[in-house]
VEXKE-746047 format. One record per residue (C-alpha): chain; residue in three letters; x, y, z; residue number from 1. Coordinates in Angstrom, 1 decimal, decimal comma. Example, Ala and Ser with C-alpha at 12.3 -4.5 7.8 and 13.67 -1.06 7.14 Angstrom:
2
PT unit code   east  north     up pos
PT    A  ALA   12,3   -4,5    7,8   1
PT    A  SER   13,7   -1,1    7,1   2
END
This chain:
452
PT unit code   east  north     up pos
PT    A  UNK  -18,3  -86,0  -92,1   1
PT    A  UNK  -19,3  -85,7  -88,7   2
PT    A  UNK  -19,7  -82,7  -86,5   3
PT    A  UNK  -15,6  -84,4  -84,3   4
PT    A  UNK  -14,2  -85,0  -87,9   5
PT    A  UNK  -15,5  -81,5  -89,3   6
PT    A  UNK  -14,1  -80,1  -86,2   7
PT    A  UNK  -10,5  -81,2  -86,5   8
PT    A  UNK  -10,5  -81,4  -90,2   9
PT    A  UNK   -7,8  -78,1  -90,2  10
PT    A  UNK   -7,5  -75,1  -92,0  11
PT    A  UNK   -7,1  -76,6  -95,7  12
PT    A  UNK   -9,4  -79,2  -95,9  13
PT    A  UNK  -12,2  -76,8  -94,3  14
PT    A  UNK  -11,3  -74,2  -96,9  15
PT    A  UNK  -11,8  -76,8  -99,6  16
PT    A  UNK  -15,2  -78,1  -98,1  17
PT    A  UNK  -16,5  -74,6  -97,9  18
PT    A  UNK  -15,0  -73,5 -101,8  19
PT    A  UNK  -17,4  -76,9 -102,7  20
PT    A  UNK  -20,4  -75,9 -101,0  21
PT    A  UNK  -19,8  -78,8  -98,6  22
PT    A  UNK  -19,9  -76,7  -95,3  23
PT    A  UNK  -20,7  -73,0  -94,9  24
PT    A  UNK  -18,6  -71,0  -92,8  25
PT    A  UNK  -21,7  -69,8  -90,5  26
PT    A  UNK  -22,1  -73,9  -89,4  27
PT    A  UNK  -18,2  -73,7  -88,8  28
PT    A  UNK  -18,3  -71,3  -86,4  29
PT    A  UNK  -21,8  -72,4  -84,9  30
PT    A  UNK  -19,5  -75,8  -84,2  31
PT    A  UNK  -16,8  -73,9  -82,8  32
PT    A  UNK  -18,7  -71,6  -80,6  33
PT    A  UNK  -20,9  -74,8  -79,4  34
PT    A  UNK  -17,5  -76,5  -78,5  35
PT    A  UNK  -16,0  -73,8  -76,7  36
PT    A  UNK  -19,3  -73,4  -74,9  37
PT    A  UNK  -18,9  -76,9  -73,4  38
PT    A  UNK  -14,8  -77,6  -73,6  39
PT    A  UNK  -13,1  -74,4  -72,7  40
PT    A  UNK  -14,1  -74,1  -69,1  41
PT    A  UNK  -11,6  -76,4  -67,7  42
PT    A  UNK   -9,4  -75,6  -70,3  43
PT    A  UNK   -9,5  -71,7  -70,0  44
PT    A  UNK   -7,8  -71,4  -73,5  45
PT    A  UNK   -9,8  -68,0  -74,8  46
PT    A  UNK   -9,7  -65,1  -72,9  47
PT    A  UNK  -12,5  -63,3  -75,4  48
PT    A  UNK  -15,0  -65,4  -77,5  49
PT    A  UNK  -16,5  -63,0  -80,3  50
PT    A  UNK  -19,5  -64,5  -80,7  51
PT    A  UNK  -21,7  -62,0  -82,6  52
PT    A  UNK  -18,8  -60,7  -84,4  53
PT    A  UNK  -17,6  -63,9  -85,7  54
PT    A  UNK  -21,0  -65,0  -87,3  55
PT    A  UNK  -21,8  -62,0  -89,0  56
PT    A  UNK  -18,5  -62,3  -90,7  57
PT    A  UNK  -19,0  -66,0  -91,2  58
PT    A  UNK  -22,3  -65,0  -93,0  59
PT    A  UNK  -20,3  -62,4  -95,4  60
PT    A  UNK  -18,0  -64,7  -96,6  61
PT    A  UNK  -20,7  -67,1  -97,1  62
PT    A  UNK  -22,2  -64,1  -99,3  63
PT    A  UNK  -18,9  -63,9 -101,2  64
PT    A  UNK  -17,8  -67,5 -101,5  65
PT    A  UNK  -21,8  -67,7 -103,6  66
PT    A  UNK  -20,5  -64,8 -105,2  67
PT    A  UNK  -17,2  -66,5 -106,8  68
PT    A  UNK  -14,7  -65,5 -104,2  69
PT    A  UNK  -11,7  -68,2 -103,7  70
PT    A  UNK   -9,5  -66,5 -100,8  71
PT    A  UNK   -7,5  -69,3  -99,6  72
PT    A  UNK   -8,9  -69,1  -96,1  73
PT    A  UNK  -13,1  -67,8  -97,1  74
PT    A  UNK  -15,0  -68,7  -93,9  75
PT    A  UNK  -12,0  -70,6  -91,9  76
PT    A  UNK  -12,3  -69,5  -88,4  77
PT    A  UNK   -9,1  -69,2  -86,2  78
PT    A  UNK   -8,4  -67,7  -82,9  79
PT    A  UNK   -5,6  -64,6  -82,5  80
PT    A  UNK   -3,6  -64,8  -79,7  81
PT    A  UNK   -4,3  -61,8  -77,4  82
PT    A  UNK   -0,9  -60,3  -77,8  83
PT    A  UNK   -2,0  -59,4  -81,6  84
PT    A  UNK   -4,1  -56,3  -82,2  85
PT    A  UNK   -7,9  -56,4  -83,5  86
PT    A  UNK  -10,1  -53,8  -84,5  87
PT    A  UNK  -12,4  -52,4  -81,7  88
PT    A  UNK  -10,5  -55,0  -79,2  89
PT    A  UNK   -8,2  -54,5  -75,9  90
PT    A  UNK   -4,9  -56,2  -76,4  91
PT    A  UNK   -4,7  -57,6  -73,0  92
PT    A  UNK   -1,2  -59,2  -73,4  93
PT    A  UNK   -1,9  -61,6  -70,9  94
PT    A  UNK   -2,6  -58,2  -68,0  95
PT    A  UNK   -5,2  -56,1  -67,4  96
PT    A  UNK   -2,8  -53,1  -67,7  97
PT    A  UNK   -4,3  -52,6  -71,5  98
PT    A  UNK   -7,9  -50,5  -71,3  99
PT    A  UNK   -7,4  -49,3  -74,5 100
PT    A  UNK   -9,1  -50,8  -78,0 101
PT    A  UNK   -7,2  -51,4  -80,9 102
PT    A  UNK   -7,4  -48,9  -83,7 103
PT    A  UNK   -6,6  -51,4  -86,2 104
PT    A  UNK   -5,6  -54,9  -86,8 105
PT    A  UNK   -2,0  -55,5  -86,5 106
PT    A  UNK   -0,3  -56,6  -90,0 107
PT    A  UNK   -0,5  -60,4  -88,9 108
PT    A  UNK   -4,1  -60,3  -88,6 109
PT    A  UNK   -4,9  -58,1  -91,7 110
PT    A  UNK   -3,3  -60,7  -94,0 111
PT    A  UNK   -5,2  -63,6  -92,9 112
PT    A  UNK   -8,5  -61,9  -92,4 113
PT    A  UNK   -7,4  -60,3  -96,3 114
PT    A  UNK   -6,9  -63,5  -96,9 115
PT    A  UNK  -10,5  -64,9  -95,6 116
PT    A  UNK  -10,5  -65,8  -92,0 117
PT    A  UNK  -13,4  -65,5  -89,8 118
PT    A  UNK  -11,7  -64,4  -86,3 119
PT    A  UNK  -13,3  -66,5  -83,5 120
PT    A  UNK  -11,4  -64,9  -80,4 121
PT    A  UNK   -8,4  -64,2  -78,5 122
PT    A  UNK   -6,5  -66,6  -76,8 123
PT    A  UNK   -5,0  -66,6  -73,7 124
PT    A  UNK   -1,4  -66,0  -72,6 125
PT    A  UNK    0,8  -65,3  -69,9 126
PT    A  UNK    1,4  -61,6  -68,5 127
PT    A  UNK    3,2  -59,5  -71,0 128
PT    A  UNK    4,1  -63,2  -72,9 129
PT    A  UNK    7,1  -63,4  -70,3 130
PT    A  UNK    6,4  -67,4  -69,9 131
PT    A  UNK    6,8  -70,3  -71,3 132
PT    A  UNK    3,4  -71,5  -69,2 133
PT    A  UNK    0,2  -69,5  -69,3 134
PT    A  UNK   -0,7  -68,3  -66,2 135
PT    A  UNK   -1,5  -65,3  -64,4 136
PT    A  UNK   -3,6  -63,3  -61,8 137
PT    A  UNK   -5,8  -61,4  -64,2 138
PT    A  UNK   -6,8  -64,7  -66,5 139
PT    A  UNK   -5,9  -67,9  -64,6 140
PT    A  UNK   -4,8  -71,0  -65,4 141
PT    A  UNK   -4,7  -72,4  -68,9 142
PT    A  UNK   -4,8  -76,1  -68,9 143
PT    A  UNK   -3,8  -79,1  -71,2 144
PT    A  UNK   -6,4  -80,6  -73,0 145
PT    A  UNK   -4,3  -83,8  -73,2 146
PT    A  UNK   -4,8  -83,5  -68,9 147
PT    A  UNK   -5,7  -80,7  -67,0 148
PT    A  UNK   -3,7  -81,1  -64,6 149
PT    A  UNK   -0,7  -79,8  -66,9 150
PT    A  UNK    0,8  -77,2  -68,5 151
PT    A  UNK   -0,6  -75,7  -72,2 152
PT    A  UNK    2,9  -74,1  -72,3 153
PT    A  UNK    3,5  -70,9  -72,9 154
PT    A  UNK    3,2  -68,3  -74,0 155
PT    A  UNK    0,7  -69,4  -76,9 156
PT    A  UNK   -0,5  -71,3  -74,6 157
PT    A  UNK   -4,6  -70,5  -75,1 158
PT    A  UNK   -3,6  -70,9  -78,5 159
PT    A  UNK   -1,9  -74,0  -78,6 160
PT    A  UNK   -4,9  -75,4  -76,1 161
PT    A  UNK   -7,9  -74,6  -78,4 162
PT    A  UNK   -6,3  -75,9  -81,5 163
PT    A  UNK   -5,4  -79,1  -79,5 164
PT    A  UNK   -9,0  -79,6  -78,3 165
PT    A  UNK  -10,7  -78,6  -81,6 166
PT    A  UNK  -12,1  -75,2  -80,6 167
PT    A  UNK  -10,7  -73,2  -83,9 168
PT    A  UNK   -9,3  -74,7  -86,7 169
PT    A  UNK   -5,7  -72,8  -86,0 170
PT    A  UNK   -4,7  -69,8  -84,1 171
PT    A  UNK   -1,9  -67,3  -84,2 172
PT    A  UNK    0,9  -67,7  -81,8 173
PT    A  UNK    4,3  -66,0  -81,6 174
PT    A  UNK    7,7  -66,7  -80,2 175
PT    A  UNK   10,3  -64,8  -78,4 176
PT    A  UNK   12,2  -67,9  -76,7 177
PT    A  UNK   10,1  -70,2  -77,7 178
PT    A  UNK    6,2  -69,7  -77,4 179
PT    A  UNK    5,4  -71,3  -80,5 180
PT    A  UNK    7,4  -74,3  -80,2 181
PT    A  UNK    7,1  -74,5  -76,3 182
PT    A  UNK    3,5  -75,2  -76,6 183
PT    A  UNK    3,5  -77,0  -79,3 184
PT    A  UNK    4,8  -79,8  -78,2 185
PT    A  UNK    3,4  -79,7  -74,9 186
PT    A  UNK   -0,2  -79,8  -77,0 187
PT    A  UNK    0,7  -82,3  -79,6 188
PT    A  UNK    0,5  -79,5  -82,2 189
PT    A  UNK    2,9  -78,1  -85,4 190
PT    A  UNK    4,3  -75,1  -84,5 191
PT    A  UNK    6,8  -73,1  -86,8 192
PT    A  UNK    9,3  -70,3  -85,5 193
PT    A  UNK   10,1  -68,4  -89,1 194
PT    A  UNK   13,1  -66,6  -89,7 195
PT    A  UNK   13,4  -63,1  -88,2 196
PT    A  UNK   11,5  -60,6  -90,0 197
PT    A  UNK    9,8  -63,2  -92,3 198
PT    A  UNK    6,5  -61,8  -90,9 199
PT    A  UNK    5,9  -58,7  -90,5 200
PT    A  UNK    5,5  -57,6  -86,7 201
PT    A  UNK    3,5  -54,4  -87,5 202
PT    A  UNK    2,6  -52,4  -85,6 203
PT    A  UNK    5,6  -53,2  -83,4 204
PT    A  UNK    9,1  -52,3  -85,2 205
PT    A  UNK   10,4  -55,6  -83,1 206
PT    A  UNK    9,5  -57,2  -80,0 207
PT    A  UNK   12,5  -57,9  -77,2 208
PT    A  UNK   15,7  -56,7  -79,2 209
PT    A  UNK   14,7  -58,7  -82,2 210
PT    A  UNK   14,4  -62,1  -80,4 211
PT    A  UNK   10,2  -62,3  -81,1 212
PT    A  UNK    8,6  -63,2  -84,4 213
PT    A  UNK    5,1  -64,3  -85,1 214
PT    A  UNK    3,3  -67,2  -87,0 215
PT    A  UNK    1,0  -70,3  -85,9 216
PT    A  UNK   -0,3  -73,7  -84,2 217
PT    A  UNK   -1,6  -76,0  -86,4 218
PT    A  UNK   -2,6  -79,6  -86,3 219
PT    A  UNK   -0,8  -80,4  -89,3 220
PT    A  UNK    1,8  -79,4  -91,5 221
PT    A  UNK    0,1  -78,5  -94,9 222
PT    A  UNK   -2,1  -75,8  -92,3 223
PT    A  UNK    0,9  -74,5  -91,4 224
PT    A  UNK    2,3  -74,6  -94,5 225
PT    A  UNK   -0,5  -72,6  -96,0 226
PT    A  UNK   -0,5  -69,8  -92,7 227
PT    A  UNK    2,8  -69,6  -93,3 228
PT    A  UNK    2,4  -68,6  -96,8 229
PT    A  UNK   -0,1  -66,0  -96,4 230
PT    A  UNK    1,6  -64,3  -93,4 231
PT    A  UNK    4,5  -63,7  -95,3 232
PT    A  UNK    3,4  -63,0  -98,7 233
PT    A  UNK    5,7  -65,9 -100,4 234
PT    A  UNK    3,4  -68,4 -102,0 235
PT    A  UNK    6,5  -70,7 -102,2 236
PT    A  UNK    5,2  -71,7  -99,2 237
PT    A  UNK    2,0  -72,8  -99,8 238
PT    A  UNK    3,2  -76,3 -101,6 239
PT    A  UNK    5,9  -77,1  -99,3 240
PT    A  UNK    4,7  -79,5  -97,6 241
PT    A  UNK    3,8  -81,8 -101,2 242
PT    A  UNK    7,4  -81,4 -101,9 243
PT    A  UNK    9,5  -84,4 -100,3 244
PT    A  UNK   13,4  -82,9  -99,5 245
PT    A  UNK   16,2  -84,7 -101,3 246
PT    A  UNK   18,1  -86,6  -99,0 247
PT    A  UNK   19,3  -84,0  -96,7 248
PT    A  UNK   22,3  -83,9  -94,0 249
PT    A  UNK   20,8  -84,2  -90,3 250
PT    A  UNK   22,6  -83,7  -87,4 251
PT    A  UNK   21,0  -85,2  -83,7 252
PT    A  UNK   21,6  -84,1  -80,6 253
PT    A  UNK   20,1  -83,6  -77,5 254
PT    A  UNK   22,7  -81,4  -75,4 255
PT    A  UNK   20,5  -78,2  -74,7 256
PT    A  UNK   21,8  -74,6  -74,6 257
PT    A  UNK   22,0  -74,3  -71,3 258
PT    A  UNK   22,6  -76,5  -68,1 259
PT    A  UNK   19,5  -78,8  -67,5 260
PT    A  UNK   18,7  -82,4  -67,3 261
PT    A  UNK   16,8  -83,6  -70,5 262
PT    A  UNK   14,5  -86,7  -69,6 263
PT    A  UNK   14,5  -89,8  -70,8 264
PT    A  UNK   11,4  -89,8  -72,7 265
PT    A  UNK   12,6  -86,9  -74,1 266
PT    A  UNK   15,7  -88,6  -75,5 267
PT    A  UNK   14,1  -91,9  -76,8 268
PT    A  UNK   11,4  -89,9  -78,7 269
PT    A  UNK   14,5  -88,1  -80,7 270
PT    A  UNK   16,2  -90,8  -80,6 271
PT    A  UNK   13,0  -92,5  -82,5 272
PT    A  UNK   12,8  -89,6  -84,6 273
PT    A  UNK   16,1  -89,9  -86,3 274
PT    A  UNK   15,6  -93,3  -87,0 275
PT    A  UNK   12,7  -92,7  -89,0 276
PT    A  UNK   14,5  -90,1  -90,6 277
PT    A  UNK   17,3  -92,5  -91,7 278
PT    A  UNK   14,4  -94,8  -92,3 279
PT    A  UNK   13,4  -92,0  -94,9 280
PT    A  UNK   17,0  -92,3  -96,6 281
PT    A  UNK   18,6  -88,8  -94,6 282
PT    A  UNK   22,2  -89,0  -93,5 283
PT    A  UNK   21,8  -88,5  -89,6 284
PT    A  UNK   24,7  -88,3  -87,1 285
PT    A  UNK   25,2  -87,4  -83,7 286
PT    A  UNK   26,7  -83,7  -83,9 287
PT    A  UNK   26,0  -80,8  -81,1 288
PT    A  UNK   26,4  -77,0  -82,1 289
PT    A  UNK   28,7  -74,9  -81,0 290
PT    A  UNK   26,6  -72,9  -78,3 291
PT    A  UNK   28,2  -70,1  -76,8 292
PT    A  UNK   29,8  -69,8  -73,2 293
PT    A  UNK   27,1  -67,1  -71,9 294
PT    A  UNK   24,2  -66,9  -73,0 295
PT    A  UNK   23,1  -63,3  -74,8 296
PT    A  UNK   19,3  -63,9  -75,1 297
PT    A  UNK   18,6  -63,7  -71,2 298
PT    A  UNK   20,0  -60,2  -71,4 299
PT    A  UNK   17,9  -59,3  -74,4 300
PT    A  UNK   14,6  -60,7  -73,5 301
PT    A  UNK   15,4  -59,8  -69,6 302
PT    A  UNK   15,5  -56,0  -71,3 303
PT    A  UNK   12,6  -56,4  -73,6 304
PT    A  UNK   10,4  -57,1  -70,6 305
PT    A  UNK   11,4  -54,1  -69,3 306
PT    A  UNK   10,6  -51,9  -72,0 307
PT    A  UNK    7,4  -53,9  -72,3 308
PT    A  UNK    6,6  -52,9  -68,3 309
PT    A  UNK    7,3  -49,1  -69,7 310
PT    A  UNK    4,9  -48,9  -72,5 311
PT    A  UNK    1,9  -50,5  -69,9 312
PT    A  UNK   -0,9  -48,1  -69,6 313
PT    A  UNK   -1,5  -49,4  -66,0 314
PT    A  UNK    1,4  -50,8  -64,4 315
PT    A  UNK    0,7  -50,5  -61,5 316
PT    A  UNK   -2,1  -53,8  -62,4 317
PT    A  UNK    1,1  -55,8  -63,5 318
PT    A  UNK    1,8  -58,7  -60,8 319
PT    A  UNK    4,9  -58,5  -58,5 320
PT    A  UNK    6,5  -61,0  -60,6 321
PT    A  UNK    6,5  -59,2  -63,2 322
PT    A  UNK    8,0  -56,2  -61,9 323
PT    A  UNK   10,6  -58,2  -60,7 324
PT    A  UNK   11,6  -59,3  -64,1 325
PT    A  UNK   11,4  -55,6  -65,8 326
PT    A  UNK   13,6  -54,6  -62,5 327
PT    A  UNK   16,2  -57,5  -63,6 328
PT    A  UNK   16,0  -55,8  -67,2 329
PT    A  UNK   16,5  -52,6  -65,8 330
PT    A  UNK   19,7  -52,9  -63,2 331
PT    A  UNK   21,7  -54,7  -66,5 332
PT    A  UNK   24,2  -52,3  -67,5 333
PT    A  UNK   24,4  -50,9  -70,7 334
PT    A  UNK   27,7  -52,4  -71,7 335
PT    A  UNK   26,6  -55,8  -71,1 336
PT    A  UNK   23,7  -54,8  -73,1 337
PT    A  UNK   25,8  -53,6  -76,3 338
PT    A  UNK   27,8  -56,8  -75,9 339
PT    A  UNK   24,8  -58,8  -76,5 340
PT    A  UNK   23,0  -56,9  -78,7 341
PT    A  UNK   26,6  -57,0  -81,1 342
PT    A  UNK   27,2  -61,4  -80,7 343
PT    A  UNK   27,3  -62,7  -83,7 344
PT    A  UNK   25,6  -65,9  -83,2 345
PT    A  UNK   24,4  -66,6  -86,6 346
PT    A  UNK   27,8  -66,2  -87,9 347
PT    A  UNK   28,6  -68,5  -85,0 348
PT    A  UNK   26,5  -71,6  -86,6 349
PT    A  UNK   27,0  -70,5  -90,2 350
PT    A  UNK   29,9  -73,1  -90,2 351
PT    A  UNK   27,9  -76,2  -88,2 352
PT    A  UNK   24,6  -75,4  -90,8 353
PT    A  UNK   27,4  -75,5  -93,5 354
PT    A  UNK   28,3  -79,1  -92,5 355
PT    A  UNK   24,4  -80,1  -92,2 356
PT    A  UNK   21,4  -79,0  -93,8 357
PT    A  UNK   19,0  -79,6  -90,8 358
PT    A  UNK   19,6  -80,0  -86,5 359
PT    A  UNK   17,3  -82,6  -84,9 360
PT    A  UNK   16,8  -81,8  -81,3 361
PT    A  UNK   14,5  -81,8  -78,5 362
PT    A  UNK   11,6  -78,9  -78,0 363
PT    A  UNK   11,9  -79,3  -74,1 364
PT    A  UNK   13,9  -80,9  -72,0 365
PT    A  UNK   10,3  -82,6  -69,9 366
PT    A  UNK    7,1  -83,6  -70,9 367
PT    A  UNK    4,4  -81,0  -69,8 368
PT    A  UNK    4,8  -79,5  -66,3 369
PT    A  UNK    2,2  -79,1  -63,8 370
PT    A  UNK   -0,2  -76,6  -64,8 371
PT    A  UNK    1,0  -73,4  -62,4 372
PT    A  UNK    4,3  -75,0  -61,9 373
PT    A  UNK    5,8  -71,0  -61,0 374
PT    A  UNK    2,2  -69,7  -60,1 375
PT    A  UNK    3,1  -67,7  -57,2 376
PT    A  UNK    7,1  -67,8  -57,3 377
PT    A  UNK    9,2  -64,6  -57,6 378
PT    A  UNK   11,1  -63,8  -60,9 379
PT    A  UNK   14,2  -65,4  -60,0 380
PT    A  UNK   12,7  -68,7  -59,0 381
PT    A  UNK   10,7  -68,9  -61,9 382
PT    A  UNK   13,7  -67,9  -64,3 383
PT    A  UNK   15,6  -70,6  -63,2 384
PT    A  UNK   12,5  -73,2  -63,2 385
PT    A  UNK   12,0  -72,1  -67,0 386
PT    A  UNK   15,7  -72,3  -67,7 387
PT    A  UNK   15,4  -76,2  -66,5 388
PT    A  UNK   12,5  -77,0  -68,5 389
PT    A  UNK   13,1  -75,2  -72,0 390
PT    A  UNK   16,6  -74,9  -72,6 391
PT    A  UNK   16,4  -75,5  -76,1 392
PT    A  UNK   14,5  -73,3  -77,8 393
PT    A  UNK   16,2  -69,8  -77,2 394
PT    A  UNK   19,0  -70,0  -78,9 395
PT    A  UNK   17,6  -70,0  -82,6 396
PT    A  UNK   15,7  -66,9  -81,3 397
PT    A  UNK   19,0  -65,3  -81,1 398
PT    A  UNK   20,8  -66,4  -85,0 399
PT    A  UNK   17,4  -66,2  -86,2 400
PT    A  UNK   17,1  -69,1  -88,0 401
PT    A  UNK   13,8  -71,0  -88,3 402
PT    A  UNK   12,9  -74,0  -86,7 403
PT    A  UNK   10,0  -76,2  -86,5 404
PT    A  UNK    8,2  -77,9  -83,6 405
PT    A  UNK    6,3  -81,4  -84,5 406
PT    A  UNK    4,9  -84,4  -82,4 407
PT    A  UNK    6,7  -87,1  -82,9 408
PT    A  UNK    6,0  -88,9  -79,2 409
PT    A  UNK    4,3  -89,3  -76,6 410
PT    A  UNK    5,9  -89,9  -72,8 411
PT    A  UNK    4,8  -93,1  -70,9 412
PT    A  UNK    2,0  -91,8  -69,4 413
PT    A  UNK    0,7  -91,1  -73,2 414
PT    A  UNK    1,7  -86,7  -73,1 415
PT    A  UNK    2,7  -85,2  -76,3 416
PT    A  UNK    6,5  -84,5  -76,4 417
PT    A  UNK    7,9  -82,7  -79,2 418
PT    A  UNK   11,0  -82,8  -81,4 419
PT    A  UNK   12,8  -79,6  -82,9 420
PT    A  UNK   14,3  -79,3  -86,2 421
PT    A  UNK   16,1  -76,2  -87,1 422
PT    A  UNK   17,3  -74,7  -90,5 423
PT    A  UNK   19,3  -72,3  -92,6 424
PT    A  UNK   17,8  -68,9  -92,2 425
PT    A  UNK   15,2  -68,6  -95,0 426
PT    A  UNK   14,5  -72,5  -96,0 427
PT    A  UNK   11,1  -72,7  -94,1 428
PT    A  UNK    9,9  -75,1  -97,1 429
PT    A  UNK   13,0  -77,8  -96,1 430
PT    A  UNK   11,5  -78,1  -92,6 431
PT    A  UNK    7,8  -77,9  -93,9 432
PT    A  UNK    8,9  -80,8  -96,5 433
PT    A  UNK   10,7  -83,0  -94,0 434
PT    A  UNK    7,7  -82,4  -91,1 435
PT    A  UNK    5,6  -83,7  -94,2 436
PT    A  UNK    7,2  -86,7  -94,4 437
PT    A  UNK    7,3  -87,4  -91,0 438
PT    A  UNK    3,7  -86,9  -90,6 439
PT    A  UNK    2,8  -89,2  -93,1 440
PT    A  UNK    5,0  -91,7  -91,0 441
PT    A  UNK    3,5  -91,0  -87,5 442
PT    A  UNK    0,0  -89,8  -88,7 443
PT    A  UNK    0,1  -87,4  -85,4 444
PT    A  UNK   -3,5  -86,0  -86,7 445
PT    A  UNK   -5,2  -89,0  -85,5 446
PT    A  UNK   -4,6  -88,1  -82,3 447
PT    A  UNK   -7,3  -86,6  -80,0 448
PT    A  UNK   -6,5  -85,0  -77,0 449
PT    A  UNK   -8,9  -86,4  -74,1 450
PT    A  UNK  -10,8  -82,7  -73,7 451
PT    A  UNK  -12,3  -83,1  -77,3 452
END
């Protein structure tokens, strides 16, 4: 195998060639720390390379896999979003409000390094992970490896960019209204939202009113499939993705949440989709759920940012932008709050996921925007501008429910776009088994971004 091929081989198949003695962990992260030497510049996906750090703990798990050990992930490097807390580092969420190092790691990182990783960095994201693009005055830019001159998404968008470009073999990523699956597709990547509380948050007790959860990017599906696993302790998991779904009930649509005008590409690569799902023997028909008149999320994630503002060590380092948005939290009243902290919207869709087993939909409404589309706007402007361009990931933020972001397309101009299918709350391994199939149809790993 050859240093490109070793370098996007994933998270599995590089756990198997280190277990046979194939590749040691020390020449994986060598390769990785070589690539993001010479990729991430233009890229600006890592906002801390560990350098030293990672090879000394690539040469301990080289100690233990010659000692017997079979961890599921011995030597694996990934990247941690810098929202997640690591031993001895600042969690910069995206600002340079944070001075402080982390005590410990937070439970998402514990499990996989418990489980074998080598932690190669932290990866960018946007100022408190507000956006669904990563940007910001104390980081910059971060760019699409597919072309730089668009958006990574947000707000795992470092992640999302150094998996793409094969500078880690996955990273963490989380997702409050959509910042796994945003960026996924803009990237070409998997990216699986799990249920609420599926992983553990630690050391947060929740994250914007219980609208964030936390998990991965991934080139493939059996990677995610095997994260997935480990970060919420159900090895039920860990085989999904060699388990083909029966034929399942799938409905299609492509009305989003909220008003916005979904583009064309955007339609013909779900409309593709669900014909190779009925190609695959699924029942698919056109069916829309049953959103709600107003929308509860903005109130909960416009109040979570506020609360985020207040636990800042510096805010006054926080960009006018964001203050604006932690000022919108703070002037909603407290009965609007209550009413949208008490909707119901799971039970809302209980009876639409009772009628089909799966919703095929669209990530975003656009291929990528132009990297810094709000750079420099005002809170309201750049509300508004996100509202247009991702109004359908939110809503499964609010029931909960898990949902899966894989890339299925590609716009005319050859940009990943991304399709969403969501779930009953709990059935991760039905969306992991149907990605699986899809994959093996569409063969989306082939691809190479042209930053690579």
């Amino acid at each position: 195998m050859d240093r490109d091929e070793l370098a996007f081989a994933g998270v599995v198949r590089q756990a198997e060639l280190i277990r046979d003695g194939e590749v040691s962990s020390r020449e994986l992260v060598e390769l990785y720390l070589e690539r993001i030497e010479r990729l991430d510049p233009p890229l600006n996906a890592f906002r801390r390379v560990m350098s030293e750090r990672a090879l000394v703990d690539a040469q301990q798990a080289d100690g233990r896999r010659g000692a017997g050990d079979d961890r599921p992930l011995l030597g694996v490097p990934i990247a941690v979003k810098d929202v997640e807390d690591v031993t001895g580092e600042i969690t910069c969420w995206g600002t340079d409000a944070f001075t402080k190092p982390a005590a410990q790691d937070s439970e998402l990182v514990r499990r996989v390094r418990a489980a074998g990783a080598v932690v190669i960095g932290k990866t960018n994201c946007p100022e408190l992970a507000i956006m669904g693009e990563t940007e910001g005055p104390a980081f910059g830019i971060t760019r699409n490896p597919w072309n730089t001159d668009r958006s990574a998404g947000g707000s795992s968008g470092g992640s999302a960019a150094a998996v793409a470009a094969g500078l880690c073999a996955a990273a963490t990523a989380s997702d409050g209204l959509g910042s796994i699956r945003i960026p996924s597709a803009n990237c070409g990547l998997v990216g699986l939202k799990p249920t609420r509380d599926r992983i553990p948050l630690s050391p947060l007790p929740e994250h914007w009113n219980g609208l964030s959860v936390t998990g991965f990017v991934s080139r493939s599906v059996r990677d995610s499939a095997l994260l997935n696993s480990i970060a919420a302790a159900d090895d039920s998991l860990r085989d999904a993705a060699e388990r083909p779904p029966e034929r399942l009930r799938i409905a299609v649509s492509t009305k989003p949440m909220l008003p916005a005008r979904v583009h064309p590409d955007v339609k013909r690569v779900v409309d593709q989709t669900a014909e190779r799902l009925r190609g695959l023997g699924h029942e698919v028909k056109g069916a829309d759920p049953p959103y709600p008149l107003l929308n509860p999320s903005t109130t909960l994630y416009l109040k979570g940012i506020a609360e985020d503002v207040g636990r800042a060590e510096r805010p006054d380092r926080l960009q006018r932008r964001t203050r604006g948005f932690a000022s919108m939290g703070n002037a909603i009243p407290d009965g609007l709050f209550r009413w949208a902290k008490q909707q119901d919207e799971a039970g809302r869709m209980r009876p639409f996921f009772e009628r089909h087993d799966l919703l095929l939909t669209a990530t975003n409404a656009v291929p990528p925007v132009k990297a810094g589309q709000w750079e420099g706007l005002g809170a309201v402007r750049t509300l508004l501008g996100m509202a247009q361009a991702y109004p359908f990931t939110g809503h499964w933020n609010l029931t909960g429910q898990p949902a899966i972001s894989l890339p299925t397309g590609t716009s005319d101009d050859g940009l990943p776009i991304g399709v969403m299918i969501v779930g009953r709350h709990g059935e991760e391994a039905t969306l992991l088994g149907i990605a699986a199939q899809l994959e093996s149809e569409l063969r989306w790993t082939d691809r190479r971004p042209p930053v690579a």
